[in-house]
Every structure is written in structure tokens, then in C-alpha cells.
VOMAR-767839 format. One line per 10 residues: number of its first residue (from 0); their letters; for each residue x, y, z negated of N, C-alpha, C. Coordinates in nm, 2 decimals. Layout:
NUM> a> X,Y,Z,X,Y,Z,X,Y,Z  ...
***
This chain:
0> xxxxxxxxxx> -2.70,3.48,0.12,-2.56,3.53,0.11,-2.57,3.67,0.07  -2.48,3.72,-0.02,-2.45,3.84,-0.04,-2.33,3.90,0.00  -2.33,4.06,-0.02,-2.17,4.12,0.02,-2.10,4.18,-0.10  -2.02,4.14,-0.12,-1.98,4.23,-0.25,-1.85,4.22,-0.22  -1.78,4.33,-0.29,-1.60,4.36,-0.28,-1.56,4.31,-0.39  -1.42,4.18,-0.37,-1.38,4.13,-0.49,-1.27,4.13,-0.48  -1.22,4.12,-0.59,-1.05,4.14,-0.63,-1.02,4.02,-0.67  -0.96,3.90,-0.60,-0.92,3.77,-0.66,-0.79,3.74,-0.62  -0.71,3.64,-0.67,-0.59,3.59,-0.67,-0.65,3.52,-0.57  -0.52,3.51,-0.44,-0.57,3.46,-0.30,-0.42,3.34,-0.32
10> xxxxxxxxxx> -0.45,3.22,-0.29,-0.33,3.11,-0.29,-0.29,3.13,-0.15  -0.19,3.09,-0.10,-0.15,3.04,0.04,-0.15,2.89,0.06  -0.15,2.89,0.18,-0.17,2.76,0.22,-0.06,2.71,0.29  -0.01,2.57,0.23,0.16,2.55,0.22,0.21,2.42,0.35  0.06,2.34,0.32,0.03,2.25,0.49,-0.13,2.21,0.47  -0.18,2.16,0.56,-0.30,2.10,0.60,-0.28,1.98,0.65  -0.39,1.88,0.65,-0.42,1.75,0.75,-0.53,1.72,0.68  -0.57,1.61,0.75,-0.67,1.49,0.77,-0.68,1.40,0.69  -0.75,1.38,0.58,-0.78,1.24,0.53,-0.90,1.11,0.58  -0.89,1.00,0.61,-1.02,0.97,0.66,-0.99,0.81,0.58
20> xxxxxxxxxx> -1.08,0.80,0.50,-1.10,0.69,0.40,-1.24,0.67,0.40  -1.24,0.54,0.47,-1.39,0.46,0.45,-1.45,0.47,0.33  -1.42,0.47,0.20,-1.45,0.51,0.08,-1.48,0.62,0.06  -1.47,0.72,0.09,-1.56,0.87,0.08,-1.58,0.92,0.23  -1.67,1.04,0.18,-1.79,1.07,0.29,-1.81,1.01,0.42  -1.84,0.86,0.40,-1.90,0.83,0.49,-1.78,0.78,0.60  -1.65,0.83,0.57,-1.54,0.77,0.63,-1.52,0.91,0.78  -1.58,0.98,0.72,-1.53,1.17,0.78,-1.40,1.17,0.80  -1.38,1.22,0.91,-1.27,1.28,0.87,-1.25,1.44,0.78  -1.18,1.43,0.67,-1.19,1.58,0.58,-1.06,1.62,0.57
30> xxxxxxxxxx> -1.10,1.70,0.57,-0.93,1.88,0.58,-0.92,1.83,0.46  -0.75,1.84,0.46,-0.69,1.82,0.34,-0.55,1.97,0.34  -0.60,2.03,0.21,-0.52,2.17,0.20,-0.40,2.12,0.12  -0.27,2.19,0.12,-0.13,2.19,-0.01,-0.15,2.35,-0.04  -0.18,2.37,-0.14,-0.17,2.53,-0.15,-0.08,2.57,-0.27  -0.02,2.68,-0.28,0.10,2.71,-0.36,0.04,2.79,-0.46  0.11,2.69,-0.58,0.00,2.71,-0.68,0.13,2.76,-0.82  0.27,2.81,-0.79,0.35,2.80,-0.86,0.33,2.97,-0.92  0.25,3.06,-0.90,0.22,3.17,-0.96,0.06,3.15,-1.06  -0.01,3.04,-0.99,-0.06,2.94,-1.09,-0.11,2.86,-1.14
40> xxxxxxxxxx> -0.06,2.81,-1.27,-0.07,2.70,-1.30,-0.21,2.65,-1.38  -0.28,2.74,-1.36,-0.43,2.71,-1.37,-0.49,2.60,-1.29  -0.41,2.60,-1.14,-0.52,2.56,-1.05,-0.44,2.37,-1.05  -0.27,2.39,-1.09,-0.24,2.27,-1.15,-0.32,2.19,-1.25  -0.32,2.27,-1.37,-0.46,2.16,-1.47,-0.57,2.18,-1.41  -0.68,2.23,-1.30,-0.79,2.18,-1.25,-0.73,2.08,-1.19  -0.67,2.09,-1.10,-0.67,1.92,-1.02,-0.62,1.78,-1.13  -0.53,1.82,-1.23,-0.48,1.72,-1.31,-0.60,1.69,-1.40  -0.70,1.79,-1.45,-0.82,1.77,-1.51,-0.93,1.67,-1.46  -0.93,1.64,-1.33,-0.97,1.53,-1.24,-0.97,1.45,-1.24
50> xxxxxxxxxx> -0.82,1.37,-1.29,-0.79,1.25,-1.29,-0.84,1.18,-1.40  -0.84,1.29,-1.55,-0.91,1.17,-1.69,-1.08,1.28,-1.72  -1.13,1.34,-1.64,-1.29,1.41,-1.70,-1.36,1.35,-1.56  -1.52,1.38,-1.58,-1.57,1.36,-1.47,-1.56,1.47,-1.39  -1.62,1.48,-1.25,-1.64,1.56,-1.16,-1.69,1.69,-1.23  -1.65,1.82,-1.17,-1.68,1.96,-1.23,-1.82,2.02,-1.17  -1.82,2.15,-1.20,-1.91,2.22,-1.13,-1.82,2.35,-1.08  -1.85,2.35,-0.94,-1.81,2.41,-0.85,-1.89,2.50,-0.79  -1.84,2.63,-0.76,-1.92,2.74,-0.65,-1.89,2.77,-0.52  -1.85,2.80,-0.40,-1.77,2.80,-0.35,-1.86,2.98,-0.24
60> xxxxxxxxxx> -1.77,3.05,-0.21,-1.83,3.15,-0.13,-1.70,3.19,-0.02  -1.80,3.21,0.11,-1.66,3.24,0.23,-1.70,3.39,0.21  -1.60,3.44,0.28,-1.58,3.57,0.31,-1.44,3.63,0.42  -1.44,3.75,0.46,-1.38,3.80,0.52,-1.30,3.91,0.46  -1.14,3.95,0.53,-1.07,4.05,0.44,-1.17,4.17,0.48  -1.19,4.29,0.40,-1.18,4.47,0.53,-1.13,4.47,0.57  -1.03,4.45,0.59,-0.92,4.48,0.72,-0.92,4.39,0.84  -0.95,4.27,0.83,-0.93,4.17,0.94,-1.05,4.12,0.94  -1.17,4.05,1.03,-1.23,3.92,1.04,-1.11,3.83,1.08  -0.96,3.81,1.08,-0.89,3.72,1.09,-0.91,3.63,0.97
70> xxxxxxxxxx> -0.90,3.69,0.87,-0.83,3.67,0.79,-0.98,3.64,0.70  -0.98,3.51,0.68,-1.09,3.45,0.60,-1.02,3.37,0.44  -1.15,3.41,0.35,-1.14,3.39,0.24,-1.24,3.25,0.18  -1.18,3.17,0.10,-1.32,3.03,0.03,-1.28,3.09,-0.08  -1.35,3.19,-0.18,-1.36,3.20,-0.31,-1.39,3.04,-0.38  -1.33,3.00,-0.52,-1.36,2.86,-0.59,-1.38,2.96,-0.70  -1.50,2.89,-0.75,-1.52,2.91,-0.89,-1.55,2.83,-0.97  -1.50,2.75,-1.06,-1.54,2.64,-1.16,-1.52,2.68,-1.27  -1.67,2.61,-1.33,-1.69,2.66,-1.52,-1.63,2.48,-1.56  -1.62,2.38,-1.50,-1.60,2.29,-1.54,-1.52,2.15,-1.50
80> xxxxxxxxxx> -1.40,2.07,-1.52,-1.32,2.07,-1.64,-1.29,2.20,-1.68  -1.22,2.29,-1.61,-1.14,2.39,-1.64,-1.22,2.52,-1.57  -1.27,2.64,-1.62,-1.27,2.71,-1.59,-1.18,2.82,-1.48  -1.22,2.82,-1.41,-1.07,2.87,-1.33,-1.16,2.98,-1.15  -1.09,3.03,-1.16,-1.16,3.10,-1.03,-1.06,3.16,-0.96  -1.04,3.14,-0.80,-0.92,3.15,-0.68,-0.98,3.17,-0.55  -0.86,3.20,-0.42,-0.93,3.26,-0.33,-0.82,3.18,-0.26  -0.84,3.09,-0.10,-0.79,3.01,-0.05,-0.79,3.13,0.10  -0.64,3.19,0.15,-0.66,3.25,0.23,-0.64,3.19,0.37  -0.72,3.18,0.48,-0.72,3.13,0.62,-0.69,3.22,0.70
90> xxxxxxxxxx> -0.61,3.19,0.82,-0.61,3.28,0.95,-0.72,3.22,1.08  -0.76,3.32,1.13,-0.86,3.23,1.18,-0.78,3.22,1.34  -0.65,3.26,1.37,-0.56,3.22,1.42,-0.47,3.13,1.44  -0.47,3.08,1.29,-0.38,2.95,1.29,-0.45,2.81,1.19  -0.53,2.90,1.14,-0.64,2.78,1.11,-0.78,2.75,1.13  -0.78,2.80,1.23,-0.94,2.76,1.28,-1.02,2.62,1.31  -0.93,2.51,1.34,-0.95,2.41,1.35,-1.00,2.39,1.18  -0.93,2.39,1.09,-0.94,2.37,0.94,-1.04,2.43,0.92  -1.05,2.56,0.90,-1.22,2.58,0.85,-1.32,2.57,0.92  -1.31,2.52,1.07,-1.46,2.46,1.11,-1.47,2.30,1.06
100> xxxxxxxxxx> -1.34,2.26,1.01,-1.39,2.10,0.98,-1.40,2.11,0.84  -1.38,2.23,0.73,-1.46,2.24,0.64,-1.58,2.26,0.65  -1.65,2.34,0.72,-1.78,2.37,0.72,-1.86,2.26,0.78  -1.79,2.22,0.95,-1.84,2.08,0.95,-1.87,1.97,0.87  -1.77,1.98,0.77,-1.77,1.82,0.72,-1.82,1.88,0.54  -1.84,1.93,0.49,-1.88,2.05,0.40,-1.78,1.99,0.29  -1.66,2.02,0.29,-1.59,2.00,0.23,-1.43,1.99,0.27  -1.35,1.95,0.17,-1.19,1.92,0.22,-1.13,1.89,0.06  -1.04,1.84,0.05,-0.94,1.81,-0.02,-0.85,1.91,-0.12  -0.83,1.93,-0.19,-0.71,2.03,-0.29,-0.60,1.92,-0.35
110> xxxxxxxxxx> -0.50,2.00,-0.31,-0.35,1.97,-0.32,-0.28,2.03,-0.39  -0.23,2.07,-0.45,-0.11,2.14,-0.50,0.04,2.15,-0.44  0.15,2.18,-0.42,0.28,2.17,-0.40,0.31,2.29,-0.36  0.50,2.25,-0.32,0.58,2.35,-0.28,0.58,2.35,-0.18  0.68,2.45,-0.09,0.71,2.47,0.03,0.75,2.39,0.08  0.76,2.30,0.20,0.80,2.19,0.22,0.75,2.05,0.24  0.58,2.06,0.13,0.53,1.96,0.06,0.45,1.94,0.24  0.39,1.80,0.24,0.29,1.77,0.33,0.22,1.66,0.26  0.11,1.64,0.34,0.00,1.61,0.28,0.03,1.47,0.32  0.08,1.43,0.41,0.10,1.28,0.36,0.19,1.24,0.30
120> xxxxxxxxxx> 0.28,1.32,0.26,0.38,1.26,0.15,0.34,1.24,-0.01  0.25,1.36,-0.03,0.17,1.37,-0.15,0.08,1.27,-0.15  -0.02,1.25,-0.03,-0.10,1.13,-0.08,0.04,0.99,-0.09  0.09,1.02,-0.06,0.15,0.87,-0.07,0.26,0.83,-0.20  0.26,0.96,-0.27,0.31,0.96,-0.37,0.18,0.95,-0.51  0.08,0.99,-0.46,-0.05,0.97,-0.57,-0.07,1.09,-0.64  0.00,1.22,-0.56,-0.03,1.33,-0.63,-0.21,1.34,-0.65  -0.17,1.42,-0.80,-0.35,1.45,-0.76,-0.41,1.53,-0.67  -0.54,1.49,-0.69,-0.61,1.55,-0.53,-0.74,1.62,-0.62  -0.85,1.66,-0.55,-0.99,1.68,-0.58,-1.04,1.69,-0.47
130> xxxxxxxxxx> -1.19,1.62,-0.45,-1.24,1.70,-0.32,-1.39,1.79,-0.37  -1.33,1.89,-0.26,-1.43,2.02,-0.32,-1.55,1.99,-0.25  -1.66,2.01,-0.27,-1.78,2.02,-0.14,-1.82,2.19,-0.18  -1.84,2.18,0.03,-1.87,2.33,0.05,-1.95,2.32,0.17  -2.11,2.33,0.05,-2.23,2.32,0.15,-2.26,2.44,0.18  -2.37,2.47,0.27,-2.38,2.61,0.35,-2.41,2.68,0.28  -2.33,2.80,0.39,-2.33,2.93,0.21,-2.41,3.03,0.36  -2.45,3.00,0.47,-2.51,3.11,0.55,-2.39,3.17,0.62  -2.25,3.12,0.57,-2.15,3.19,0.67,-2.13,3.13,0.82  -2.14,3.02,0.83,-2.16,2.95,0.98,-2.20,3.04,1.06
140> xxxxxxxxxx> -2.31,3.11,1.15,-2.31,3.21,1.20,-2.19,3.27,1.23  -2.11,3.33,1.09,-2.03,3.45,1.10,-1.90,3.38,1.16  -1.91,3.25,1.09,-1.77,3.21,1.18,-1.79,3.13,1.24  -1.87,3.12,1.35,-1.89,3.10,1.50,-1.89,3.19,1.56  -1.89,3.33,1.54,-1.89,3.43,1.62,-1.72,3.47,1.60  -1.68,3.42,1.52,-1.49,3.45,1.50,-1.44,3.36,1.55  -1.48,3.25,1.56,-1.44,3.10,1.63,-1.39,3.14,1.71  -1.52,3.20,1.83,-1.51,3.18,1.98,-1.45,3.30,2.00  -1.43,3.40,1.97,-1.38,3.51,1.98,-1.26,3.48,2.00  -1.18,3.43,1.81,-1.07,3.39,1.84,-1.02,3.27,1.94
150> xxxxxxxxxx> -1.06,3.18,2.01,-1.01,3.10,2.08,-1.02,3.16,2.23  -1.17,3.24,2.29,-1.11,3.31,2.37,-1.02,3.42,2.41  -0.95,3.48,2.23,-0.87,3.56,2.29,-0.71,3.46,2.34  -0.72,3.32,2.28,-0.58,3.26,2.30,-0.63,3.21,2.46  -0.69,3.21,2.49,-0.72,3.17,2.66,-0.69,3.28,2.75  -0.75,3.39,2.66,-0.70,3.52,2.78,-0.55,3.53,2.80  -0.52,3.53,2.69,-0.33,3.51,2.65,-0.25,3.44,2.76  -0.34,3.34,2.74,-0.29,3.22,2.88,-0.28,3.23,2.98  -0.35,3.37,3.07,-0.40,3.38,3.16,-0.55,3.32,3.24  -0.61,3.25,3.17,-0.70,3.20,3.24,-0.82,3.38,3.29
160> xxxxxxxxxx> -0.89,3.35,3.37,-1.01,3.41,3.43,-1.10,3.40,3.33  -1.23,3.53,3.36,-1.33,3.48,3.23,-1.42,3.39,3.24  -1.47,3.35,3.37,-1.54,3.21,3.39,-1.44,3.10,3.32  -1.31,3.07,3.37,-1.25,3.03,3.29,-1.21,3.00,3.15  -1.23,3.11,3.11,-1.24,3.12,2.97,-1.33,3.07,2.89  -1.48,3.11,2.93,-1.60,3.07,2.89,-1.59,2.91,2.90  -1.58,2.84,2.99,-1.52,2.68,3.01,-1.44,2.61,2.93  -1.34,2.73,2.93,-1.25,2.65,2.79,-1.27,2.65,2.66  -1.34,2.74,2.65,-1.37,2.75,2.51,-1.50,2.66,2.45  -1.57,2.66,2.56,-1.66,2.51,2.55,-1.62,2.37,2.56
170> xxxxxxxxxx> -1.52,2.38,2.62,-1.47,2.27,2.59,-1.37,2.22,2.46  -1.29,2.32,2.44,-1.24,2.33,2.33,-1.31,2.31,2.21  -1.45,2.34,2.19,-1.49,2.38,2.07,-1.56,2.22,2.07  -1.63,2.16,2.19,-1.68,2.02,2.21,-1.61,1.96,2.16  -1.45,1.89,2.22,-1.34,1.83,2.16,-1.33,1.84,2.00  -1.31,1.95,1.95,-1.28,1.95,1.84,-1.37,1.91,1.74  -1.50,1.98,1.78,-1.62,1.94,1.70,-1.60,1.78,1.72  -1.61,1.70,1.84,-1.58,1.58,1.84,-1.57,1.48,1.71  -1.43,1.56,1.69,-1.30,1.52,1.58,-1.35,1.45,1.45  -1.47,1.63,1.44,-1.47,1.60,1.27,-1.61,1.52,1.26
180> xxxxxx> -1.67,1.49,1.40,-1.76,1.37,1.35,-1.78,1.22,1.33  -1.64,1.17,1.36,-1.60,1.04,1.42,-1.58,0.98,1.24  -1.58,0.85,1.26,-1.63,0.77,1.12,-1.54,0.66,1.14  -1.46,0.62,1.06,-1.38,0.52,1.02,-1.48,0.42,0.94  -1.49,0.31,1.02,-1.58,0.22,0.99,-1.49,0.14,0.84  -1.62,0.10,0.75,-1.52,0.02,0.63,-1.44,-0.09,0.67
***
């Protein structure tokens, strides 16, 4: 892993969920992102580029803002269908669940849509999809130490004690880890 300061177009993320299809990885369950892509429309022909080329080449690198460890970054880079390179921004606030079941499951889903869109209306409409893989880049560490931080600051919030704390966040992180191991038999 390296550190370097980069200037990229960051998408937002418009909903998230779960895909779990016996037919890919093993029947995982994998994060599925809607990200807002109407500033652009580059990242529309990568995913439409999917449906008639083969599979691309992909780079993928996490990172953190300067200003926040909240605020986490998955740089994409692809030379191939389409050249194209973007920055998927996370809270590690409101999406922590999501990017440990990326890293978990080393991968997730790309969506496209609007505000409003969810992810099971799009799959059920046949929007295109792609699934990205995002094997270890050496950030694990970094966001396990933001993980737990951030989940015990929502425990303190709650009032719990810090023995308490420590408890729930072990348990919390068991459960969830749980989640993204479980297999949908064919």
C-alpha cells in the first residue's frame, strides 16, 4: 500500500443491499451499491459496456479523506471496456456494515440510478449491474481500527459502560461478520 493525495470525482451513494445468488461467489452474500452517476455518464457506459464485452480490468484502492477517517474512499480504475476512473465515497458512520462486507466478501455490485432508485427494484427490472472484485489492498487493518472505534463510539452514545462497550462491540462485529459468511446453497 501506498499514500498519495489524489483529486478524483467522488460518486455518492444513492442505496445499498444484498445480493445472494447461488450462481456467483459461491452464493455470498455481496453489497450491492446505486451510485449517482447523472454528473457522470462515463460510469453509465462502464456498466452498459458489460452487458455485450467481456469482463474488464480493474484496480481498486481504499483510502481515507484528510479531514475525516469517517469518511472512506474505493478509488476504481479501469483501462478496460471503458477507460474510466472514480471515487465511491463511504461514511464509516452509516456505512460500515457495507464496507466490511466489501472487504469481507472482496467485492460488491455497481448500479447506477437516481434518487429514489433501490436496489431491488433495479435488479428486478434488469438494470445493468457489474461486479467489481476488491481483493486486499493492506487496508483491512486500517479499517478495523475505524470499525471498532466507530461502533464503540455509537455504544457510548447509548449509554452503555466501557466493559459494556467492549461486549458490544464484540458482539456486534461477530453477528455481522456472521452475515457476510453464510452461503445460499444452489
Amino acid at each position: 500500500m501506498f499514500e498519495r493525495l489524489v483529486t478524483i470525482t467522488t460518486v455518492s451513494i444513492i442505496d445499498d443491499g444484498v445480493i445472494i445468488d447461488p450462481e456467483w461467489a459461491n452464493g455470498r452474500p455481496i453489497p450491492a451499491i446505486i451510485v449517482d452517476a447523472k454528473e457522470r455518464q462515463d460510469i453509465v457506459e462502464y456498466i452498459n459496456a458489460h452487458r455485450t464485452q467481456p469482463p474488464g480490468d480493474v484496480l481498486v484502492q481504499w483510502g481515507t479523506a484528510l479531514t475525516s477517517k469517517n469518511k472512506i474512499l474505493l478509488i476504481i480504475r479501469s483501462s478496460r471496456p471503458v477507460e474510466i476512473e472514480f471515487a465511491i465515497g463511504f461514511s464509516a458512520n452509516k456505512h460500515h456494515a457495507l464496507v466490511d462486507g466489501i472487504l469481507r466478501n472482496n467485492g460488491f455490485y455497481l448500479l447506477e440510478g437516481k434518487p429514489g432508485d433501490k436496489v431491488s427494484s433495479l435488479m428486478m427490472e434488469d438494470k445493468g449491474r457489474i461486479l467489481i472484485e476488491v481483493p486486499a489492498t493492506g487496508f483491512e487493518p486500517t479499517w478495523d481500527k475505524i470499525l471498532r472505534k466507530t461502533i464503540s463510539k455509537i455504544f457510548k452514545q447509548q449509554g452503555l459502560g466501557k466493559k459494556q462497550v467492549e461486549n458490544a462491540v464484540k458482539d456486534y462485529l461477530k453477528s455481522m461478520r456472521e452475515f457476510w459468511h453464510i452461503r445460499r446453497d444452489s
